[in-house]
SEGULO-300243 format. One record per residue: residue number from 0; residue in one letter; x, y, z of N, C-alpha, C in turn. Coordinates in Angstrom, 2 decimals. Layout:
    nr   rest        nx        ny        nz       cax       cay       caz        cx        cy        cz
   NUM      A         X         Y         Z         X         Y         Z         X         Y         Z
...
//
This chain:
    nr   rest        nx        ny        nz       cax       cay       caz        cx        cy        cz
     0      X    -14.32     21.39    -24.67    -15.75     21.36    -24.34    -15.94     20.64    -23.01
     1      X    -16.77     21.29    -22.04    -16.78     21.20    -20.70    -17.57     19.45    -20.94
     2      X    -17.19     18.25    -20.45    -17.99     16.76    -20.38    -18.69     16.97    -19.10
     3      X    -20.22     17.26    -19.87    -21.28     16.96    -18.58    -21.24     15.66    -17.99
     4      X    -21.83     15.65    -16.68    -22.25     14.99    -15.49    -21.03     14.52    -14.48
     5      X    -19.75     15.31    -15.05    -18.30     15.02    -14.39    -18.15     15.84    -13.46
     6      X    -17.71     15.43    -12.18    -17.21     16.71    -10.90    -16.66     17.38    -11.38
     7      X    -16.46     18.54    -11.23    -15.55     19.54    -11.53    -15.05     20.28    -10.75
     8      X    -14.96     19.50     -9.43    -13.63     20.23     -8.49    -13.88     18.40     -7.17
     9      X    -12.77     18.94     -6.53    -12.60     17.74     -5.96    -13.62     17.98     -4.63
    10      X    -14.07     18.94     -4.71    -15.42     18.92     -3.23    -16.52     18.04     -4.32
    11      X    -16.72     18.58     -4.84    -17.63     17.70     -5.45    -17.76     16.18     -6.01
    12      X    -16.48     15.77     -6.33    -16.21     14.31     -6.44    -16.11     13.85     -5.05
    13      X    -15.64     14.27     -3.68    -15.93     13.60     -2.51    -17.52     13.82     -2.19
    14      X    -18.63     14.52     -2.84    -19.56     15.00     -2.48    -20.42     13.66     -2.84
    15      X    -19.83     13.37     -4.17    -20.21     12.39     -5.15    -19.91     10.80     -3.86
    16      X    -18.79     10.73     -3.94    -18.61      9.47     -2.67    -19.53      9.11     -1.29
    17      X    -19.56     10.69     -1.05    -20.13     10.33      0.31    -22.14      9.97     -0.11
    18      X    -22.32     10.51     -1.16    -23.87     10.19     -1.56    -24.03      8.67     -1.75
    19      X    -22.84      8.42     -3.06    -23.12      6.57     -3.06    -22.72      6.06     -1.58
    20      X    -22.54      6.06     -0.80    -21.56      5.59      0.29    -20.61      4.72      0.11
    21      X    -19.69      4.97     -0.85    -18.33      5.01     -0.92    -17.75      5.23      0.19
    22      X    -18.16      7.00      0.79    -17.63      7.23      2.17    -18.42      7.32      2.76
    23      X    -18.10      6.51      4.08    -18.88      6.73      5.00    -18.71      7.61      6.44
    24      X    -17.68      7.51      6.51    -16.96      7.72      8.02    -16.74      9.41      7.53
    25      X    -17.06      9.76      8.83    -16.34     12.22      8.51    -14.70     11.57      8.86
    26      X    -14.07     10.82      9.24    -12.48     10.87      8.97    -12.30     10.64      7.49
    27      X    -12.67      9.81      7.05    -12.14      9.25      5.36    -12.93     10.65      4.49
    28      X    -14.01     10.89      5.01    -14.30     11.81      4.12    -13.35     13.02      4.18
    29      X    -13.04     13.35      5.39    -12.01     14.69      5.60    -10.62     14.30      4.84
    30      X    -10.14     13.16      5.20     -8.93     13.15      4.37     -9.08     13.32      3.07
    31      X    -10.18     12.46      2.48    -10.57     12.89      0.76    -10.18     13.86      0.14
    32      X    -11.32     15.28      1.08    -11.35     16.19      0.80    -10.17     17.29      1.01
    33      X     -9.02     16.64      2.30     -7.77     17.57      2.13     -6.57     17.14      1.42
    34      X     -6.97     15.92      0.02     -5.95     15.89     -0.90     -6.80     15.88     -2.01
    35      X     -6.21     16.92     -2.88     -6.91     17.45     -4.35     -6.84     15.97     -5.13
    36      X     -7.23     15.07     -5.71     -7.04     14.35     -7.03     -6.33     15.02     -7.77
    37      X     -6.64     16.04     -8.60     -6.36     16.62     -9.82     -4.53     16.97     -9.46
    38      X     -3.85     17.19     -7.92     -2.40     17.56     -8.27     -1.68     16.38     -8.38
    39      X     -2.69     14.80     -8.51     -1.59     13.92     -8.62     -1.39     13.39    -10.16
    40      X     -2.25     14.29    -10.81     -2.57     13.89    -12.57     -1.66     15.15    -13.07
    41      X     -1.92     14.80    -14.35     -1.00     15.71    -15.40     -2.13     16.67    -15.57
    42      X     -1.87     17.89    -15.36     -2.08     19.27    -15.47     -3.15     19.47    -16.86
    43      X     -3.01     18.76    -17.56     -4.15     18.75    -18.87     -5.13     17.65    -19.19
    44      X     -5.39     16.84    -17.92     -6.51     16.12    -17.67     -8.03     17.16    -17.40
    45      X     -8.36     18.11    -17.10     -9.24     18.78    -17.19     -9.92     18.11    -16.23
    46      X    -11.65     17.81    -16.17    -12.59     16.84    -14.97    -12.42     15.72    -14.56
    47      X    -11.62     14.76    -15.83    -11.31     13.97    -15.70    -10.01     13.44    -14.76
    48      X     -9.78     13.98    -13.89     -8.93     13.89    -12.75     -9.82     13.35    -11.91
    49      X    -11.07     14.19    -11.56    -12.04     13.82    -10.98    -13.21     12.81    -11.01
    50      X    -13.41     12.20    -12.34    -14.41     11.53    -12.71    -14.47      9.98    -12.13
    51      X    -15.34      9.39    -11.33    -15.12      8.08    -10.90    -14.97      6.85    -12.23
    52      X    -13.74      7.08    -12.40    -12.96      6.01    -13.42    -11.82      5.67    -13.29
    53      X    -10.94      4.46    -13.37     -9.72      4.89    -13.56     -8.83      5.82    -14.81
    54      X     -7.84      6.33    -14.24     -7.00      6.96    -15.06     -5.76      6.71    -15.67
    55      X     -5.31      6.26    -17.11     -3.97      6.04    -17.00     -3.07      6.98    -18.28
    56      X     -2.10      7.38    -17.87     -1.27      8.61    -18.78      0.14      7.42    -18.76
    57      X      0.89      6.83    -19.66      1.96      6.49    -19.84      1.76      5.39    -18.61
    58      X      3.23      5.72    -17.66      3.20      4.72    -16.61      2.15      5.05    -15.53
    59      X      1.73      6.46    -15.54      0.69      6.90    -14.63     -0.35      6.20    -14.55
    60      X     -0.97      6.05    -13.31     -2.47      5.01    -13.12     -3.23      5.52    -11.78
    61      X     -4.50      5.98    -11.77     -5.42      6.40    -11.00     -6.17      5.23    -10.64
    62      X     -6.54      4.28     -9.75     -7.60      3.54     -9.83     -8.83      4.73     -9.74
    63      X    -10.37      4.44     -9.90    -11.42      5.37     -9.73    -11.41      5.47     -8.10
    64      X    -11.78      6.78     -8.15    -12.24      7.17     -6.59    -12.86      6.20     -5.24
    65      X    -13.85      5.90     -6.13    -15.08      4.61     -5.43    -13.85      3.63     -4.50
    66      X    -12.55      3.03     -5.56    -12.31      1.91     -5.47    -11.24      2.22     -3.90
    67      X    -10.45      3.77     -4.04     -9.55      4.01     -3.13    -10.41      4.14     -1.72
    68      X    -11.66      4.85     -2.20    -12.57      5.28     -1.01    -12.80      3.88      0.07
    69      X    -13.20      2.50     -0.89    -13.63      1.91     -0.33    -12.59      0.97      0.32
    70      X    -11.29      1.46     -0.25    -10.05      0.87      0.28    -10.05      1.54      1.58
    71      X     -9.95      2.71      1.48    -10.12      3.76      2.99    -10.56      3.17      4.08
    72      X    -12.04      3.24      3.67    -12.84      2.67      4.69    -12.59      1.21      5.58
    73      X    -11.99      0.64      4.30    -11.56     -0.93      4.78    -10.70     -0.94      5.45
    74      X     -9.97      0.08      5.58     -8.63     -0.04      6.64     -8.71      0.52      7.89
    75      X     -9.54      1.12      7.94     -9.84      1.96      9.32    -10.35      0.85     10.74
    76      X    -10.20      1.22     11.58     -9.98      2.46     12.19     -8.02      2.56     11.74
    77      X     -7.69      4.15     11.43     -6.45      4.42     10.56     -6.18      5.38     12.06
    78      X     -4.99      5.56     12.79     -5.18      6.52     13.93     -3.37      6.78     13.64
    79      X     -2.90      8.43     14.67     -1.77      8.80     14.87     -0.46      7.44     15.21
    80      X      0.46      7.87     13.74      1.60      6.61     14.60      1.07      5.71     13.64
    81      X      0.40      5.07     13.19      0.48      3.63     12.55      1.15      3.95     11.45
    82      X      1.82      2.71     11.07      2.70      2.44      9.62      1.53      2.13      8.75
    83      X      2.24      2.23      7.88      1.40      1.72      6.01      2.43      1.39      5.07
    84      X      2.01      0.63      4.73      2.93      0.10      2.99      1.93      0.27      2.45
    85      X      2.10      0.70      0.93      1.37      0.87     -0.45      2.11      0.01     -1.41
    86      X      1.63     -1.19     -2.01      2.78     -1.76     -3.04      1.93     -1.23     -4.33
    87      X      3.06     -1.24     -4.85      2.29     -0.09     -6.39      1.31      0.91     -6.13
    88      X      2.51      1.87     -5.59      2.06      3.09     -5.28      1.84      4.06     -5.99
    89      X      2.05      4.09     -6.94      2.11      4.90     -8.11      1.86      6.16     -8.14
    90      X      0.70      6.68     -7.94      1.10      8.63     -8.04      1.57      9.33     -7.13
    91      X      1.25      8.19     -5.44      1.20      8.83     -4.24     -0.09      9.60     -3.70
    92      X     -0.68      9.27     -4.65     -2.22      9.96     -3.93     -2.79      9.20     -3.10
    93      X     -2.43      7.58     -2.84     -3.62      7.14     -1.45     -2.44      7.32     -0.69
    94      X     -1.02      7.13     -0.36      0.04      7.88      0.54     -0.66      8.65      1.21
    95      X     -0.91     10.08      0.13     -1.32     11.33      0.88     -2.35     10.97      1.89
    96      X     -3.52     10.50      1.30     -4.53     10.44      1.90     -4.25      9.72      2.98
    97      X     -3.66      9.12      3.25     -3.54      8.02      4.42     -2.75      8.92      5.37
    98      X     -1.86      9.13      4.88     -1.26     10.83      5.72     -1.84     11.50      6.46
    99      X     -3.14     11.62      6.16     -4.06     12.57      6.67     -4.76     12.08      8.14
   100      X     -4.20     10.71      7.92     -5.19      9.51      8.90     -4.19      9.49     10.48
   101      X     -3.32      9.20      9.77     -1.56      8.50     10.17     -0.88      9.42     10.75
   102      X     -0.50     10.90     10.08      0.42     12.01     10.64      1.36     11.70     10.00
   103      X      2.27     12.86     10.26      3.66     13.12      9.54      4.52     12.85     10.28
   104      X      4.31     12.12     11.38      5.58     11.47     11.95      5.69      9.49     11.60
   105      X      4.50      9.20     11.28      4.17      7.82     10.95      5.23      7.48      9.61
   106      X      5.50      5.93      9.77      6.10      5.53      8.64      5.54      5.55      7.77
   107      X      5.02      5.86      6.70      4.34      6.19      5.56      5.19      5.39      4.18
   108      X      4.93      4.29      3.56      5.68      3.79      2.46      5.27      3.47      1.01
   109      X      6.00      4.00      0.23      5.02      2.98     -1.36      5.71      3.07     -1.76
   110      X      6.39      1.66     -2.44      6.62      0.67     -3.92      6.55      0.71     -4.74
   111      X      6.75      1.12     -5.73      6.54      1.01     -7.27      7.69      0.65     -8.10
   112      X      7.14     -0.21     -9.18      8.39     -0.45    -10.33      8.96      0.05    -11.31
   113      X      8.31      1.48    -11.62      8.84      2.15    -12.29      9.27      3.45    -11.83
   114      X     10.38      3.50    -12.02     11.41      4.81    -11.39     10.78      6.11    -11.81
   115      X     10.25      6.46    -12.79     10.07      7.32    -13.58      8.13      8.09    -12.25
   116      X      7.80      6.44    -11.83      6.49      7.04    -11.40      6.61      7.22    -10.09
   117      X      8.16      6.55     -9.22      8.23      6.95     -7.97      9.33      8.35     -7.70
   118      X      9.56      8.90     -8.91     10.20     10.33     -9.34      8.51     11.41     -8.73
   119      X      7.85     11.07     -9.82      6.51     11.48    -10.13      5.68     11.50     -8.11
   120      X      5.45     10.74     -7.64      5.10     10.64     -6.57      6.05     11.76     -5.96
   121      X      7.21     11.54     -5.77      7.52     12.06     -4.61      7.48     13.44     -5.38
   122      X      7.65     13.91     -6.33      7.58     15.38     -6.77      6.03     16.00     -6.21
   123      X      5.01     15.37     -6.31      3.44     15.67     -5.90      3.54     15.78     -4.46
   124      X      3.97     14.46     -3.87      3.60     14.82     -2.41      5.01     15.93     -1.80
   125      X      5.91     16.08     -1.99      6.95     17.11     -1.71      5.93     18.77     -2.55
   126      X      5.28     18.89     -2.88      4.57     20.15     -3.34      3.77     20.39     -2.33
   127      X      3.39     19.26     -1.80      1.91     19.60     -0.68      2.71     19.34      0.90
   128      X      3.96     19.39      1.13      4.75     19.57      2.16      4.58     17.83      3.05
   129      X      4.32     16.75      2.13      4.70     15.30      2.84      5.67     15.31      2.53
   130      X      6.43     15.74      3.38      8.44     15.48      2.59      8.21     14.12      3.78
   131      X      7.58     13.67      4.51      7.62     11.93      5.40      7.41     10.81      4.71
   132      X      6.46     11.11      3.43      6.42      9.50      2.72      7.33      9.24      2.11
   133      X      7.78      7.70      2.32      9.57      7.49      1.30      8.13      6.68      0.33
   134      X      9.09      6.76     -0.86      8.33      5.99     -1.72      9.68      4.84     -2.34
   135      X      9.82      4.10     -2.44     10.94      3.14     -2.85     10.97      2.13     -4.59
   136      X     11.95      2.94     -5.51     11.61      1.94     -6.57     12.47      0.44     -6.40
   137      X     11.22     -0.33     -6.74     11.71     -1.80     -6.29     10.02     -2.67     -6.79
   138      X     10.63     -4.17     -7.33      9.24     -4.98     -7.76      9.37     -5.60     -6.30
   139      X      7.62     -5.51     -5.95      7.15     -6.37     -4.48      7.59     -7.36     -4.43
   140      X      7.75     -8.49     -5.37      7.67     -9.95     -5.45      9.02     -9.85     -4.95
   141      X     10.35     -8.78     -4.98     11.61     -8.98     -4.49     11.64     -8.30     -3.33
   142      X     10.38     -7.92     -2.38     10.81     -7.49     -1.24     10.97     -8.33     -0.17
   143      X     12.26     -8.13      0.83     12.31     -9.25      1.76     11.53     -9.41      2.52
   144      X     10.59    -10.00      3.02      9.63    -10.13      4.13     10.22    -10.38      5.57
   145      X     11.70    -10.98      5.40     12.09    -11.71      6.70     12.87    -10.20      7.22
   146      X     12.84    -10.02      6.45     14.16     -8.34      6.67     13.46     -6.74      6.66
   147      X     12.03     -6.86      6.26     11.41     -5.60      6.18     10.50     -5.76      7.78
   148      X     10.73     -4.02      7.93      9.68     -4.03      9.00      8.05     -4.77      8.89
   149      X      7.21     -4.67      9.90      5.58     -5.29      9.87      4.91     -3.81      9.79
   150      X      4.17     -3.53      9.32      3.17     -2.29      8.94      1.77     -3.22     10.00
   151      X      1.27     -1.82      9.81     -0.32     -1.68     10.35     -1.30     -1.94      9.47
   152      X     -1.16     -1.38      8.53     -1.94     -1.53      7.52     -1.30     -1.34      6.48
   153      X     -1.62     -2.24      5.32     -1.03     -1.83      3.74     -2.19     -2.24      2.65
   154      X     -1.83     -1.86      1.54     -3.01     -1.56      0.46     -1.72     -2.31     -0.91
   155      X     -2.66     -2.68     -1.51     -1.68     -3.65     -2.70     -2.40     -2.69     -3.49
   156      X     -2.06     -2.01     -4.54     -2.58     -1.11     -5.51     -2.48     -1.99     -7.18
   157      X     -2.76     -2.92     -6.72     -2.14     -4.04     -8.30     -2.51     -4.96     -7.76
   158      X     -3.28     -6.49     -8.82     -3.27     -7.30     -8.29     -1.85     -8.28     -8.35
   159      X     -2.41     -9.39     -6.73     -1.26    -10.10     -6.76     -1.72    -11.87     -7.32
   160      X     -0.16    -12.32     -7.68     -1.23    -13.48     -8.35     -1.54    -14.57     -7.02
   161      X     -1.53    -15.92     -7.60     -2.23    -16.95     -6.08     -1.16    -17.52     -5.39
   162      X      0.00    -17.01     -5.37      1.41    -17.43     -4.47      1.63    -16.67     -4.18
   163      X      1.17    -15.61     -3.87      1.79    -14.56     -2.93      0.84    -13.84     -1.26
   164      X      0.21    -15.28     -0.74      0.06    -14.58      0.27      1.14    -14.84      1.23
   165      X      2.39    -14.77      0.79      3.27    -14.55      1.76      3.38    -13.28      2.07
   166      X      2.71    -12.56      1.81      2.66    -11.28      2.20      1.48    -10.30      2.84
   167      X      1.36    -11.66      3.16      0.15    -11.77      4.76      1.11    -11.44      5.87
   168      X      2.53    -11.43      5.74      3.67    -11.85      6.82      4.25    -10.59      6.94
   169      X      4.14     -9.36      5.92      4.05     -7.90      6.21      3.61     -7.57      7.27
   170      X      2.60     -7.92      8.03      1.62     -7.40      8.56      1.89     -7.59     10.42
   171      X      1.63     -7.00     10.84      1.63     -6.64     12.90      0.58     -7.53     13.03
   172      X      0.70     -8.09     14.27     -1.03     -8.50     14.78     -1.38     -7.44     14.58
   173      X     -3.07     -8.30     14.62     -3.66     -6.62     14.33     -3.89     -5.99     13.02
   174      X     -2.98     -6.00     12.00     -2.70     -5.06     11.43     -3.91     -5.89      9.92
   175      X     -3.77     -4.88      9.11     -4.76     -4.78      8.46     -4.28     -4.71      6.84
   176      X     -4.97     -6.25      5.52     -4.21     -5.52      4.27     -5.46     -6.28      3.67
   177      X     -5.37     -4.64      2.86     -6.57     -4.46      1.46     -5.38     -4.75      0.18
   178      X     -6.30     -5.55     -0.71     -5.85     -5.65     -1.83     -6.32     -6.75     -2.79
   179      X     -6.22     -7.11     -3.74     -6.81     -7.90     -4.99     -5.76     -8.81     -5.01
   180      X     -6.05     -9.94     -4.96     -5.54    -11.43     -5.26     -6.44    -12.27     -6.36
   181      X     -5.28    -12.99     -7.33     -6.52    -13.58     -8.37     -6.81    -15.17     -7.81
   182      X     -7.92    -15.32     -8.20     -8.21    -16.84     -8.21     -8.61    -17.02     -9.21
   183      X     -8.04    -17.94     -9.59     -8.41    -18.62    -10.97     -8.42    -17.83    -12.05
   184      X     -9.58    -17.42    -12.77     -9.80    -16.49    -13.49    -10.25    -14.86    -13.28
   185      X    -10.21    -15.00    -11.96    -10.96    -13.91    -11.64     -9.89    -13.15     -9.95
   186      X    -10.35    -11.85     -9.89     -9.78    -11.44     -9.13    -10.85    -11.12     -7.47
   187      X    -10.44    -11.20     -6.73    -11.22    -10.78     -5.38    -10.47    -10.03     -4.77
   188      X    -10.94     -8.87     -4.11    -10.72     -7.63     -3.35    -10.55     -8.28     -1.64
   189      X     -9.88     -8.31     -1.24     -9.61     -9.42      0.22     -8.98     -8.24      1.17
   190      X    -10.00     -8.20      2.73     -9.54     -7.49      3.50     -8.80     -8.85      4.48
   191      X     -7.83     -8.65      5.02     -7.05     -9.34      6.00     -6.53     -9.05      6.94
   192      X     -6.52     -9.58      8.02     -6.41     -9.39      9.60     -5.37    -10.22      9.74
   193      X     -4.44     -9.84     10.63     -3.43    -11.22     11.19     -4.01    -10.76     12.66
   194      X     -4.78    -11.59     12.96     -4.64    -11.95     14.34     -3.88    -12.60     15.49
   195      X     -3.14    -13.51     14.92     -1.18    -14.28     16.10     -0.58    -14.30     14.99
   196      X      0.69    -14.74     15.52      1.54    -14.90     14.67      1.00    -15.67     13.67
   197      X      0.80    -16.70     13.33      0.52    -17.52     12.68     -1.20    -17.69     12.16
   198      X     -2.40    -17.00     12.67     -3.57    -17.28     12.07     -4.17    -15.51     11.27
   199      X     -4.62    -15.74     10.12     -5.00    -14.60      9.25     -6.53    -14.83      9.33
   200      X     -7.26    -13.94      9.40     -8.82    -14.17      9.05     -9.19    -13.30      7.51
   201      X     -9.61    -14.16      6.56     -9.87    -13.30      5.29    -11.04    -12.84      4.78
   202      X    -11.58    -11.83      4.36    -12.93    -11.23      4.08    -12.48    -10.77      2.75
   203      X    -13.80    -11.77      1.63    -13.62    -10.89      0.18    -14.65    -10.05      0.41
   204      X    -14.45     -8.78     -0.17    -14.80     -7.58     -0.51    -15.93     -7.46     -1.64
   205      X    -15.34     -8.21     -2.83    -15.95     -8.60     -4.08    -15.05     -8.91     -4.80
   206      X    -15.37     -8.86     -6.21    -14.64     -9.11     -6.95    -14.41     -7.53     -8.50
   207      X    -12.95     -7.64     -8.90    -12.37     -6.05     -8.67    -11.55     -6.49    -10.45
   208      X    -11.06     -5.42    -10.81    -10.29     -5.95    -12.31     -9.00     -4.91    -11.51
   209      X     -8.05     -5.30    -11.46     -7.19     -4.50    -11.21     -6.17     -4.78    -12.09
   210      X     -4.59     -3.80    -12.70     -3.68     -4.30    -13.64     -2.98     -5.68    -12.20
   211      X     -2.17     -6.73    -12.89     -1.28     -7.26    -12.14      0.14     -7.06    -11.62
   212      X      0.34     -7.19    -10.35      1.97     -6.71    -10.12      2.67     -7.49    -11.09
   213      X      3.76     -7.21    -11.81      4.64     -7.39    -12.61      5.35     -8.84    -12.11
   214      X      5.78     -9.81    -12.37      6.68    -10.80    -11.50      7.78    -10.61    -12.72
   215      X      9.08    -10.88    -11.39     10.54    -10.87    -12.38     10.69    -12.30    -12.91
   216      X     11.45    -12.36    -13.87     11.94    -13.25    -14.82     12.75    -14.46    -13.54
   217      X     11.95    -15.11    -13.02     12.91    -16.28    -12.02     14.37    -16.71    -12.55
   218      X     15.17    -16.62    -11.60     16.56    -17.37    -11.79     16.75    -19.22    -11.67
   219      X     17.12    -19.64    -12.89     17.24    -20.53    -12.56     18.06    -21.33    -10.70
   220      X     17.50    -22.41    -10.55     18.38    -22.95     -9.08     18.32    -24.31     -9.27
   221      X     19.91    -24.38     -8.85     20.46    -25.52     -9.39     19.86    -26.61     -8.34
   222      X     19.63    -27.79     -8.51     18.89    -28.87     -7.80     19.64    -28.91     -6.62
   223      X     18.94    -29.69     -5.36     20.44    -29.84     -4.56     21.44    -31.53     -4.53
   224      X     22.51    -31.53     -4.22     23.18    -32.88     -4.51     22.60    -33.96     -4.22
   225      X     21.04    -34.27     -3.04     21.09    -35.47     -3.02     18.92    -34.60     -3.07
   226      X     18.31    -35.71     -3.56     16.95    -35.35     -2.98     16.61    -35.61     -1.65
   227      X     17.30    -36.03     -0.88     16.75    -36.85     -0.08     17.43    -36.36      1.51
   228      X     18.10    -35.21      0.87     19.06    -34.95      2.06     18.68    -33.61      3.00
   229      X     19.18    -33.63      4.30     18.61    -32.83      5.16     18.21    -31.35      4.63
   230      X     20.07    -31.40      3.89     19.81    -29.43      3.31     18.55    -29.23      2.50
   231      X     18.05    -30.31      1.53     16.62    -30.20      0.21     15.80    -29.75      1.74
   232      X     15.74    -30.58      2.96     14.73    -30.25      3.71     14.47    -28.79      4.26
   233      X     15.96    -28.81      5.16     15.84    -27.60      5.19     15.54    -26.08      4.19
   234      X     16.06    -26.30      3.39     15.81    -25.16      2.57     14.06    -25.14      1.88
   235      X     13.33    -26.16      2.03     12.60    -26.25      1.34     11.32    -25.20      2.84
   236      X     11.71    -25.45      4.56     11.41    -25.15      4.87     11.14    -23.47      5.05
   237      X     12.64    -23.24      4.64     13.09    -21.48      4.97     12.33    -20.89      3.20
   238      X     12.08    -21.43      2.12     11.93    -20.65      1.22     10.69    -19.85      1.28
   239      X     10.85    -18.89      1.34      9.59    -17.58      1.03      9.80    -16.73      0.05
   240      X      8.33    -16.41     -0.21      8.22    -15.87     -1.91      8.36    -16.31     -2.88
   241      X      8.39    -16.05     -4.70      7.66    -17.02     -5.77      9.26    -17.59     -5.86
   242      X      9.03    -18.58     -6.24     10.36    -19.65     -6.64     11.32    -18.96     -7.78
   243      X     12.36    -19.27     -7.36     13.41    -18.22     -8.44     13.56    -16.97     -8.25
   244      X     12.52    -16.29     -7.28     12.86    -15.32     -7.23     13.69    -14.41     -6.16
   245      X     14.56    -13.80     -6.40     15.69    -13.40     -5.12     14.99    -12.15     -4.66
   246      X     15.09    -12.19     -3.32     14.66    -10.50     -2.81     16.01     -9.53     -2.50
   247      X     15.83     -8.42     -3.06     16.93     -7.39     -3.71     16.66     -6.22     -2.56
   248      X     15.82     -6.33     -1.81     15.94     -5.28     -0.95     14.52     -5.27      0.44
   249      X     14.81     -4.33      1.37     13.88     -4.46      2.42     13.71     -2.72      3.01
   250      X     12.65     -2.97      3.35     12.11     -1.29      4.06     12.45     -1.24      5.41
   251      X     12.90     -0.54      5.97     12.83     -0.24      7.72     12.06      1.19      8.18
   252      X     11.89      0.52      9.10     11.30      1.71      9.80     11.90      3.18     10.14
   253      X     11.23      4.00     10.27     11.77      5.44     10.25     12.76      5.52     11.13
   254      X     13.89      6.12     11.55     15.03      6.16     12.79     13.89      6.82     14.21
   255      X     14.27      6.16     15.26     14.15      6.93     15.97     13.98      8.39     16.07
   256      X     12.95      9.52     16.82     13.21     11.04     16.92     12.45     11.12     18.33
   257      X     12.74     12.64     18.76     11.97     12.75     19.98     10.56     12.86     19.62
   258      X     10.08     13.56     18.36      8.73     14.01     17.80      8.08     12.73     17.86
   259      X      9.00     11.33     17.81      7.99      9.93     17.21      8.16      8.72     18.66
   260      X      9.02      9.58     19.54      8.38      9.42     20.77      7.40      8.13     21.12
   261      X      6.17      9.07     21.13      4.86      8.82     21.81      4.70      8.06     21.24
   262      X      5.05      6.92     20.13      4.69      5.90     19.46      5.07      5.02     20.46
   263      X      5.85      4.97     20.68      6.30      3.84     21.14      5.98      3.16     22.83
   264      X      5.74      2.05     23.14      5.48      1.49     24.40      5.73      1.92     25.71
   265      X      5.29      2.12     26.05      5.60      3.13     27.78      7.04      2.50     28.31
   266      X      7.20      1.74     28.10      8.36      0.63     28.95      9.57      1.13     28.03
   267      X      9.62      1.34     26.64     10.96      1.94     25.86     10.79      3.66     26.18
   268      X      9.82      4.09     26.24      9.92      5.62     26.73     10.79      5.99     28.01
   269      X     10.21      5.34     29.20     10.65      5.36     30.20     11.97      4.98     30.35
   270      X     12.45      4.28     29.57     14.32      3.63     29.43     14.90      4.81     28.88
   271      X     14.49      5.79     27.70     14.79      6.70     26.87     14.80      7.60     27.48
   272      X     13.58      8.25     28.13     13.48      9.20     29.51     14.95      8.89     30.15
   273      X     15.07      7.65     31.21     16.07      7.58     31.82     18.00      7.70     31.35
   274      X     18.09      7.32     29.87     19.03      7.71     29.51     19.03      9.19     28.86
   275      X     18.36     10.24     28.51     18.58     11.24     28.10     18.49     12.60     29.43
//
């Protein structure tokens, strides 16, 4: 039985966005509208692919439309060439969409902890011909920060808890991250800017219920031999990320190509020019 007052095609659920102003911008709206919702759900969701709610099937999880839209918007201006990380990326549907922003030569990335849903992603976006987004199974809390490339913009699709804005340190000058951090009892939607190396400017959004990123089971670490001694110092300086926890892996940037070129700084072109 058809559930009245639900979109029933995905022009009409972006139709639905751009009325509340969810969307505002004709770029975010165009990308909307050139990735279906419904091919990143299971085939027997019916409107409800479309309906501004979240969605969840097993490990599968949709946040509602509203919430990605207004992620969109928050990240923009989104232009040719910029990177993105997605941590808990899960279907690959804001990937796509960001795709649309970014191009298919851009580093394009998402995270997720379950193998089964970064199978699932890349099967969706490999149907609609993004064979460019890597999607990587791996928990955030173990990604290296000192060893992974800096993105332009990234989107936390999960909240994170209140020790992890070390991953403010993802980020380019410049560069731009949407996502839900809890305080206290409650969660806030936080857009963030790194403006130098060292200063972030933060804007809450509001306040958002999102599931939480998963944290691994910490390893114990053995004390060090003296309290008082240089190494406790030093090490206490170099530690990044939640205590106990080891980082198991890092993202890099796409290899070099001639197509990805034009990304790069006039001064490495011109060296590249001269050796080829």
């Amino acid at each position: 039985e058809e559930m009245r007052g639900l979109p029933a095609s995905n022009v009409a659920m972006v139709d639905d966005l751009v009325r509340s102003g969810s969307l505002r911008s004709p770029e975010c709206t165009a990308a909307f509208q050139a990735v279906d919702r419904q091919h990143f759900w299971p085939s027997d969701s019916g409107e409800l692919a479309y309906a501004d709610m979240p969605l969840r099937s097993g490990r599968l999880h949709l946040s509602a439309p509203h919430i990605y839209a207004k992620a969109l918007e928050s990240l923009t201006p989104l232009k040719p060439g910029m990177s993105f990380l997605n941590v808990g990326s899960g279907t690959g549907y804001f990937n796509s969409i960001i795709s649309e922003l970014i191009g298919d030569v851009a580093t394009n990335h998402g995270v997720d902890i379950w193998p089964e849903t970064v199978s699932h992603a890349e099967l969706r976006c490999r149907q609609l011909g993004k064979t460019n987004i890597e999607f990587t199974h791996g928990n955030a809390y173990q990604l290296n920060i000192t060893q992974t490339m800096r993105y332009d913009r990234i989107y936390l699709g999960a909240c994170a808890n209140s020790r992890s804005k070390y991953l403010y340190r993802l980020l380019e000058v410049g560069g731009i991250l949407i996502g839900p951090f809890q305080v206290g009892h409650t969660q806030q939607l936080r857009r963030v800017v790194r403006q130098t190396e060292t200063q972030f400017s933060v804007e809450v959004l509001g306040s958002v219920q999102f599931a939480s990123l998963i944290e691994p089971t910490p390893v114990p670490v053995p004390p060090p031999p003296s309290p008082n001694s240089l190494f406790m110092s030093q090490q206490s300086q170099q530690q990044v990320g939640l205590p106990g926890v080891p980082f198991t892996f890092s993202l890099l940037e796409r290899p070099w190509t001639p197509e990805r070129c034009w990304m790069y700084p006039a001064s490495f072109r011109r060296t590249v020019a001269m050796g080829l």
